[in-house]
Each structure stands twice: as C-alpha cells, then as structure tokens.
C-alpha positions as CSV (number, residue, x, y, z in Angstrom):
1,X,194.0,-62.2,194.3
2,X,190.7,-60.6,195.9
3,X,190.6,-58.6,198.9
4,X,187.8,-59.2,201.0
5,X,184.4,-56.6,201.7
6,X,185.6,-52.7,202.3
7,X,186.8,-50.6,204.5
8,X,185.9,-46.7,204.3
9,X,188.0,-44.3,202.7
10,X,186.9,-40.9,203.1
11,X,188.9,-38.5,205.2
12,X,189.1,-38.9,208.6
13,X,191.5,-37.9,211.2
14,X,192.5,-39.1,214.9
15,X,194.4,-37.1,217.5
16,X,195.5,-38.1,220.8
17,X,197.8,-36.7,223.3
18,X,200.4,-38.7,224.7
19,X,199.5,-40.8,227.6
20,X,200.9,-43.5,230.4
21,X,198.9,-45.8,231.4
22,X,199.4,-48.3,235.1
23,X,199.8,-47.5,238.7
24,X,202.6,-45.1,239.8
25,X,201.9,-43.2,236.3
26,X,201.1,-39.7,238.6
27,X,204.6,-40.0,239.8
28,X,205.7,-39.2,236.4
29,X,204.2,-35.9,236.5
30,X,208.0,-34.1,237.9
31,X,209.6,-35.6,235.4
32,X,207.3,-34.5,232.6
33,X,207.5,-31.0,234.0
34,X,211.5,-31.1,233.7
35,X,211.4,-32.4,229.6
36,X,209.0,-29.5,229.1
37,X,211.1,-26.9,230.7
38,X,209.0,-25.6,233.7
39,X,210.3,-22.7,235.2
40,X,207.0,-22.3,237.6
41,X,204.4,-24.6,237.1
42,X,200.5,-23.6,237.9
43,X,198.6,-26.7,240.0
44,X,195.5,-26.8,239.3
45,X,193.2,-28.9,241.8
46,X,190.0,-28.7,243.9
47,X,189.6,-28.1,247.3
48,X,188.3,-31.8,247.7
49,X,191.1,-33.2,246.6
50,X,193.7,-30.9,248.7
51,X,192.0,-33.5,251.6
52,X,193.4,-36.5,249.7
53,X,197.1,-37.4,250.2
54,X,197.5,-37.2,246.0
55,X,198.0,-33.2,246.3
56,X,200.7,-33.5,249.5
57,X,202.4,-36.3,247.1
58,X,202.6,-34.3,244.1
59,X,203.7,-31.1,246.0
60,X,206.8,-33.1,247.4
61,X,207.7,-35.0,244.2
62,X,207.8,-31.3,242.4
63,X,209.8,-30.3,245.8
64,X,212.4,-33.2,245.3
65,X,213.2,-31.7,241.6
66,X,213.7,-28.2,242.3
67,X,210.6,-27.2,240.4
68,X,208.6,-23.7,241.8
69,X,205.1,-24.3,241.6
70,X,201.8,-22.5,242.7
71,X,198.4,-23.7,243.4
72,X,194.9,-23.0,242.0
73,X,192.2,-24.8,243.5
74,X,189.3,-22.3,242.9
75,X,187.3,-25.0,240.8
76,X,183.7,-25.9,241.3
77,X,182.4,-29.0,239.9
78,X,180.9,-27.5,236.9
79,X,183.9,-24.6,236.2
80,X,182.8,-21.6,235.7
81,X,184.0,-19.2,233.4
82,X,184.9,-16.6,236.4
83,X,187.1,-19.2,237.9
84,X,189.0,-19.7,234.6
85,X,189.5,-15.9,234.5
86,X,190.8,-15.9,238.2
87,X,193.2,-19.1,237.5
88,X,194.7,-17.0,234.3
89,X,195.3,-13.6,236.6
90,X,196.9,-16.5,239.1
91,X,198.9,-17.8,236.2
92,X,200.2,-15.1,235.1
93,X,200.8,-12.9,238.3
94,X,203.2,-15.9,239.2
95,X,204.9,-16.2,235.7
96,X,204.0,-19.2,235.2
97,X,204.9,-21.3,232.0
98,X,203.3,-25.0,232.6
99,X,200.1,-26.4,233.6
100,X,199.4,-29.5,235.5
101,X,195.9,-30.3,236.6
102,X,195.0,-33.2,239.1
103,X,191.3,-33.8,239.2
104,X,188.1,-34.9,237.6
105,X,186.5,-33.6,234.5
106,X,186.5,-29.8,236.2
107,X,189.6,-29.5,236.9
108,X,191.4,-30.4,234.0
109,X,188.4,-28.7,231.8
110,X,189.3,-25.5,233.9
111,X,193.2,-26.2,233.5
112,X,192.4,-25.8,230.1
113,X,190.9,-23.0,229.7
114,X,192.8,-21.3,232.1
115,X,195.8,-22.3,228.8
116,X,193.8,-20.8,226.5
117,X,193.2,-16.8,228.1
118,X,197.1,-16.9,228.8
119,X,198.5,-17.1,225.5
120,X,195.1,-15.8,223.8
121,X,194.5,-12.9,225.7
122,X,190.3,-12.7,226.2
123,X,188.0,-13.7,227.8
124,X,186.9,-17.2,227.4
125,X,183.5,-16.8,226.5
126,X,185.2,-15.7,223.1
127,X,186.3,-19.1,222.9
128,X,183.0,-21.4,222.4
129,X,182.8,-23.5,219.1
130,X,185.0,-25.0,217.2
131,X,188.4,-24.0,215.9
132,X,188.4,-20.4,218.2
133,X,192.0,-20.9,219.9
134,X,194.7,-18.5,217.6
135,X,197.2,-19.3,220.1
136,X,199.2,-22.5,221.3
137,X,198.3,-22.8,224.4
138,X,201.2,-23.6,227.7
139,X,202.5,-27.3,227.9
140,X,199.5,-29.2,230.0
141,X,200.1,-32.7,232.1
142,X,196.8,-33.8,233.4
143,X,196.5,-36.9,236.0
144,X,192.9,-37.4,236.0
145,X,191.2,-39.0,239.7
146,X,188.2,-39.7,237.8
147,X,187.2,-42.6,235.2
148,X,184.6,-40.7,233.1
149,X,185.6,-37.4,232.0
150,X,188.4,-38.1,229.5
151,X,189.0,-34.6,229.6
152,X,193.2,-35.7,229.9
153,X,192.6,-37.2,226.7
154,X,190.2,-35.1,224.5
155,X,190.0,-31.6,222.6
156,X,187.0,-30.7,224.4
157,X,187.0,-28.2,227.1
158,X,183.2,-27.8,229.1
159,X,182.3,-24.6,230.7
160,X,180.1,-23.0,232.3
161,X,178.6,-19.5,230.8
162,X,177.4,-18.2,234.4
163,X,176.0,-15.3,232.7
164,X,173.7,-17.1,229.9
165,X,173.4,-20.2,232.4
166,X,174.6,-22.8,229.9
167,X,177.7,-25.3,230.1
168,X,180.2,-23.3,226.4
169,X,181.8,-26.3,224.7
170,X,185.2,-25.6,223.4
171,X,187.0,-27.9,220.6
172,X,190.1,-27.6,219.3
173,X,193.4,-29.5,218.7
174,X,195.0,-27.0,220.7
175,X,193.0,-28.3,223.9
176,X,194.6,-31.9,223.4
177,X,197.1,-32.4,226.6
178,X,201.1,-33.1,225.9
179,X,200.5,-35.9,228.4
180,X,198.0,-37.5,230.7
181,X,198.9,-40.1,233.0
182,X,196.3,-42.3,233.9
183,X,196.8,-44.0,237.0
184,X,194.7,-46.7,238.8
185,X,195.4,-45.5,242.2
186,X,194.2,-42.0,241.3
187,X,190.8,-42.9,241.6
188,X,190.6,-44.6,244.8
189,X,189.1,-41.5,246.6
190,X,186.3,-41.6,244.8
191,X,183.1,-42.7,246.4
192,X,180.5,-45.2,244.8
193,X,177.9,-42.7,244.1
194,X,180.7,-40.4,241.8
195,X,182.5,-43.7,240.5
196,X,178.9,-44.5,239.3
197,X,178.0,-41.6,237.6
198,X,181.7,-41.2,236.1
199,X,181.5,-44.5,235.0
200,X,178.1,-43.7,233.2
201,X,179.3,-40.3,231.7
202,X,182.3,-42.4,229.9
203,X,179.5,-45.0,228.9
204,X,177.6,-42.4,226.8
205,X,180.8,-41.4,225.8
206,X,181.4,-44.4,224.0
207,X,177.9,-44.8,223.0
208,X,177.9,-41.7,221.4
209,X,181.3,-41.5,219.6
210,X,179.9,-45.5,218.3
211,X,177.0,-43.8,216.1
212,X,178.1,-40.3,215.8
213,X,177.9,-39.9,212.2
214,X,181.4,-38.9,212.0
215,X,182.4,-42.5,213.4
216,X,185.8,-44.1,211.8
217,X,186.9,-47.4,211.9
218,X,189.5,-46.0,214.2
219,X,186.9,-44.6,216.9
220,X,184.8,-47.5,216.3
221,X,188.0,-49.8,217.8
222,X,187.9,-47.7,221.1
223,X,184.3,-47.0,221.6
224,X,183.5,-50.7,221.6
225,X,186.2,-52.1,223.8
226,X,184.9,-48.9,225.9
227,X,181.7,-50.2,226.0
228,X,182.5,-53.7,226.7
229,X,185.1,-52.5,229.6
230,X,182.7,-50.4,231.6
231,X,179.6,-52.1,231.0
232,X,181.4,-55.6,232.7
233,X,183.5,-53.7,235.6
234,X,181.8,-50.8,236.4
235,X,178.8,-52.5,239.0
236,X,182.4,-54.3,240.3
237,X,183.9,-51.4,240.5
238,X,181.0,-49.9,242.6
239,X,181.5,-53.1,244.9
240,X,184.9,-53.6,244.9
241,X,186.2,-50.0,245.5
242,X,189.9,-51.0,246.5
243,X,190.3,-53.6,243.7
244,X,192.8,-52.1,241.1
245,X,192.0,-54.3,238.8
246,X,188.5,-53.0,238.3
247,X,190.1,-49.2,239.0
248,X,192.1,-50.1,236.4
249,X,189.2,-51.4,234.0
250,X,187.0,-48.5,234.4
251,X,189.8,-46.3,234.1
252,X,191.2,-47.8,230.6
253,X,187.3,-47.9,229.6
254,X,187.1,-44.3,229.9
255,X,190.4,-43.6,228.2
256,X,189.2,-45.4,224.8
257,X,186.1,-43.3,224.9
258,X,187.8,-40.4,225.7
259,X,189.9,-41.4,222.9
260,X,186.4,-42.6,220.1
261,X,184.3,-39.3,221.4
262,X,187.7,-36.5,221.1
263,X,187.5,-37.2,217.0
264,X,184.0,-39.0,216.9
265,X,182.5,-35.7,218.6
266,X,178.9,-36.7,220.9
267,X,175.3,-36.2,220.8
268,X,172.3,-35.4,222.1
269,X,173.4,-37.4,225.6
270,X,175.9,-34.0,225.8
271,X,174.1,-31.5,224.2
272,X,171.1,-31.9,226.9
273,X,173.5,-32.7,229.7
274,X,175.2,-29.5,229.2
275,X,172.1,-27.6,229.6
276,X,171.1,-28.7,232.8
277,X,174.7,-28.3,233.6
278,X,174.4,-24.9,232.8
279,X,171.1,-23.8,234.0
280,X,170.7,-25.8,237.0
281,X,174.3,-27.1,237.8
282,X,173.4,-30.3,238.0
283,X,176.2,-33.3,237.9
284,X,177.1,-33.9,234.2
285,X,177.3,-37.9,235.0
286,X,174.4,-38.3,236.6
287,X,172.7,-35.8,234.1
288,X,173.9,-38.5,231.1
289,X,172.7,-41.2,233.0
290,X,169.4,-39.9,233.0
291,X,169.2,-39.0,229.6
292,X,171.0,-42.0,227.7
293,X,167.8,-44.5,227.4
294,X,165.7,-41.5,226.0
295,X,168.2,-40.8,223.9
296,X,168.6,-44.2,222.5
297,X,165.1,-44.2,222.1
298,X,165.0,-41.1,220.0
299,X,168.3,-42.1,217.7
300,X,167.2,-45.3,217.8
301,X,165.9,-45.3,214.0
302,X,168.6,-43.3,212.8
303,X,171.6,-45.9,213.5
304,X,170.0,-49.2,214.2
305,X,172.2,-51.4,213.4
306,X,175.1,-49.8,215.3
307,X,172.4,-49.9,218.3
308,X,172.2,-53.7,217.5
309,X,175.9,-54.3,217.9
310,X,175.6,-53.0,220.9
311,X,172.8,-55.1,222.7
312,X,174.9,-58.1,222.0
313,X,177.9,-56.3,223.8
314,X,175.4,-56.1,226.6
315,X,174.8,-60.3,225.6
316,X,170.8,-59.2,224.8
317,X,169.4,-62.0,223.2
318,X,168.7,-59.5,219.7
319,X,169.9,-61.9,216.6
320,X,166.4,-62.8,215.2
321,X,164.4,-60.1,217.1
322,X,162.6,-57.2,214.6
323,X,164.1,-53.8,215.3
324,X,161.3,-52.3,217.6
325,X,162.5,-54.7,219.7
326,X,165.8,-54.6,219.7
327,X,165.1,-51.2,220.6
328,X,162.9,-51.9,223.6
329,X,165.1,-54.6,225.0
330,X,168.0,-52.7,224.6
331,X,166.6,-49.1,226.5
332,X,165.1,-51.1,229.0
333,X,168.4,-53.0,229.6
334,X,170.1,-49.0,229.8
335,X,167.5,-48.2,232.1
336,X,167.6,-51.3,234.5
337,X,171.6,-50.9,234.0
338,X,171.5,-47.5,235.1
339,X,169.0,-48.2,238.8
340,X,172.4,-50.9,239.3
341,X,174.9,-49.0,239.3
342,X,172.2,-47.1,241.8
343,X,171.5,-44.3,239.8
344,X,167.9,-44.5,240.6
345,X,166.5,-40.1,240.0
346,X,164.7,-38.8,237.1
347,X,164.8,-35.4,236.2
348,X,161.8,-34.5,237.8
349,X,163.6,-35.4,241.0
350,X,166.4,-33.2,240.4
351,X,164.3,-30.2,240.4
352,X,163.7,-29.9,236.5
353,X,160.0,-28.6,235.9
354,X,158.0,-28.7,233.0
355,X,158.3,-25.1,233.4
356,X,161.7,-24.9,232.1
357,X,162.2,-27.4,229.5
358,X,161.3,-24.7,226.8
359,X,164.4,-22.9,228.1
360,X,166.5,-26.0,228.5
361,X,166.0,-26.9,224.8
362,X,166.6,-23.2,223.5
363,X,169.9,-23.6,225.0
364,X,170.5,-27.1,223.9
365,X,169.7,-27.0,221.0
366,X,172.8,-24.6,219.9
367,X,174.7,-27.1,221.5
368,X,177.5,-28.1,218.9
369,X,177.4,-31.9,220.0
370,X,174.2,-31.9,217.7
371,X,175.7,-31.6,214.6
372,X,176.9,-35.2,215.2
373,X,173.8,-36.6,216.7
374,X,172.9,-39.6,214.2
375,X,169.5,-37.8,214.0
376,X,169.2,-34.0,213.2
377,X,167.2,-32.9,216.5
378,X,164.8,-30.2,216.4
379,X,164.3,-27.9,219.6
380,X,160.8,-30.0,219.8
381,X,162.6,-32.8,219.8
382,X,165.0,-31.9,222.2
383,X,162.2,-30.4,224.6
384,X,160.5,-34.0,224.5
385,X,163.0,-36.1,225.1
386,X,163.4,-33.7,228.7
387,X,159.8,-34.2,229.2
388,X,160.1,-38.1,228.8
389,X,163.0,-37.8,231.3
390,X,161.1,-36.1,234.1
C-alpha cells in the first residue's frame, strides 16, 4: 500500500518547558516551589505590578507554605543589563536557590538573566548569541501577566546593552523555564493599549516562526493556530477586557507562538524591533506592530506561498489572485488590522529620524534573528525598510 505526498525528514528539534494552562494556574506557583526544593526563592516583579493584588496573592500563598522569599522588582520595561547585575548581587546576598518571575516580557526576560550571572559568574553582556550559557541555570517558574511575550515559554532572553544602546538576544536551552503557568486571570490588569501591542508582538511571533526558514511541521502546527487565535480574539479582547474567554484566547494564542518562534527562531520583525528597543527604548509590541507590513512586504517574495496561507487565515479573498496581489491585499489587510486594534503611530511619530536609521540598521543588522529571516537582509535593506516605516 502507498503512503500518501511527504512529510520532511531532516533534523529538527522542539523544546518546551513544562506548562499549565486555565485560570487558578498562578496559584500553583507554592507548590511548584516545594517539588523543586526552594530554600529562599528570589521574586522577580515590577513596580507596576506590586499595585496589582497578583504580587499580595503570591506573597501569602508562598507565606502559607513556609517558603522564605525576597523580592526584586528593579525591572524597566526594556531590562537592562545593569538591572540583571543588581537582581544577581540581590540573589545571591540572600542565598537564594529558585527563581519565580511574575510579569510581562521584562520581567521574566530579566528573571532570566538574572539565572544565568548566578551560576555563570560574568557579566551578562558575555552572554549574547547563541549557545553562551556553560552553566545550568537555578530552577525558574514564570506566570506571565501578559499575552505576547512568550518569554515563560521560550529560550530566548532580550536585553538591553545600555552601553552599546541595542536590545543583546540570548538563546539557549538553558533559558527554557521548568514551568510557566499561564493563567487567564493574570492578564486582567492590563490595559487596551498594552493588550494591543502584546497581542501584536505574539502575532509577528507566529508570523515569523511560520516562514522562518527553519520552520517544522511541528512549529508550523502552533504558529497557525497562533495566528488564527489572535487574529479572531484579539480586537475582542481589546473590547471585552473582563471576558476570560477572550483572556483566555489571546493568552493560548501567544503560548503556541511562543512555542513555533522558541525552535522556529524570528526575523527581521525582531531584529529591527530590538534596535529601536535598544537605541531609543521604544515598546517592543508596538515596535513589531509597526514594522510587520514592511516586513511582509520585503519577505514577501522569498516565502510566498507560506504568505498565501496566511491571507486565507485572515479569510482574504487570494485563491485565483496573481502573487503581487496577494501580497498587496494581504499588507494592506496587516496594516488596516494593525489601526483596529488602535495602533495607529509610524515611526516617524515615535521620534525615529532619518537621521538615525544608518545607526539603527548597523545595529540590526548583527541581530541573530536574521539568520532565519526567509530573505538574507542586507544593512541597505534593513535601513529601507525603517525608512518605509517612518
């Protein structure tokens, strides 16, 4: 008997930490700390969440099990390598032995790399690329109050060189969390504005990890469903903020794309958002936001067929259309998608000048996220699609 068409065979691999998913899954965190044998257990958090009853919550749960605990909330939204420093002198000056991070894409990219100085002993500028980490790092539970990041899921860790003003990207296994839980509820302190630009940071995500040219058929499996989850609950979402359904869409959304992008690696979405990160601290969603119809644009060529599978996720009207426009429907349809969810600024309004985009592309185009990119940029390339985005 005959199997049907192929499947692809070459090497691939697919890690993933392990992770609960459903409301009440923060309340697990105590109980997590206890199978991994905390003696004193460093919190990492922000100072915008200590105003949120989650932190309170946490603190009595870890109370109510006789687990010590100290608390690090020196994180800025874009984490600086300084504060990682500082959380790792706070780490070890308490004799700490766990991590557990509560927060957005910051905190828990801070959290880990915080993990990395305490068992690798430098500083973690040392750290950038790929494959840098000798060390295990210490046990990590992340409960992320953001759907967007998917830093509780991935090997990525994103910081902030404040001395070279660019955003260091740090992959390794060793960054994967032992657990995330992903609750729902979590992210019902988020306003509209950040559950839009979260929501559209995931998005690229997905997009990205869906024609990165080290796609599987395993990351393919997430990054769709991603696409399809956020793309039909996200404007809800925005709407609806109390409705944990939606929370609980957006949320799953950006767990599969955390999930496609952590062995699918990104693109040039990332590896431009991460400069203006860097060099102007701009907010990574919003950056991506920005950037992802010029992107498509540019990649468009390189991986248009995977582009095509897309528009009819987004139901565009593509099936007999030629491929120029595909492509136009398709950005234009990114573009109008992105003014709904009212992400309405160019980069222009966010204070980039023509001035700088020379230095913005010489830092992003060392950017590892490139060397996925479906298309091989070249700094020019890099520096145009800026330009477009003004």
């Amino acid at each position: 008997m005959k199997t049907s068409g192929s499947i692809e065979l070459s090497l691939r691999k697919f890690v993933a930490p392990e992770y609960i998913f459903g409301i009440d899954a923060r309340k697990l965190a105590a109980n997590y700390c206890k199978k991994l044998a905390a003696e004193n257990i460093l919190l990492v958090t922000d100072k915008g969440l200590q105003d949120t009853p989650l932190v309170n919550e946490l603190e009595l749960l870890l109370q109510k099990e006789g687990l010590a605990y100290t608390i690090y909330d020196a994180v800025s939204p874009n984490p600086r390598d300084y504060e990682v420093m500082k959380g790792a002198e706070v780490y070890k000056a308490n004799k700490c032995n766990i991590i557990v991070a509560l927060g957005g894409g910051s905190v828990l990219d801070c959290a880990k790399g915080i993990g990395i100085v305490v068992t690798n002993f430098n500083d973690i500028r040392s750290f950038e690329g790929i494959d840098k980490i000798e060390k295990p790092t210490p046990p990590l539970i992340c409960i992320p109050t953001t759907a967007g990041s998917s830093a509780d899921v991935s090997q990525f860790a994103i910081i902030n060189n404040t001395q070279e003003k660019y955003k260091m990207a740090i992959i390794s296994k060793a960054l994967v969390p032992d657990v995330s839980l992903i609750d729902p509820i979590a992210l019902e302190f988020m306003g509209s504005y950040l559950t839009a630009c979260t929501g559209m940071d995931a998005l690229a995500h997905a997009f990205e990890a869906y024609v990165s040219n080290a796609n599987s058929p395993f990351t393919d499996l997430y990054a769709i469903e991603s696409i399809k989850l956020i793309h039909d609950n996200l404007i809800y979402t925005i709407l609806n903020p109390e409705n944990l359904q939606a929370r609980g869409k957006t949320a799953l959304g950006s767990l599969y794309a955390g999930l496609a992008f952590s062995n699918a690696s990104l693109g040039c979405v990332h590896s431009l958002a991460h400069s203006l990160g860097g060099y102007l601290d701009l907010p990574h969603g919003e950056c991506n936001a920005i950037l992802l119809p010029h992107v498509v644009d540019y990649n468009f060529d390189s991986a248009n067929d995977r582009y095509k599978n897309i528009a009819k996720i987004f139901n565009l009207d593509v099936e007999n259309l030629p491929l120029n426009k595909v492509k136009t429907k398709l950005v234009d349809y990114l573009i109008e998608f992105k003014k709904n969810v009212t992400i309405i600024d160019t980069l222009k309004n966010k204070g980039v000048k023509t001035d700088i985009i020379n230095a913005l592309a010489d830092k992003a185009i060392k950017d590892p996220c490139n060397a996925t990119n479906p298309k091989a940029p070249t700094k020019t390339d890099l520096a145009t699609i800026y330009s477009e985005a003004l």
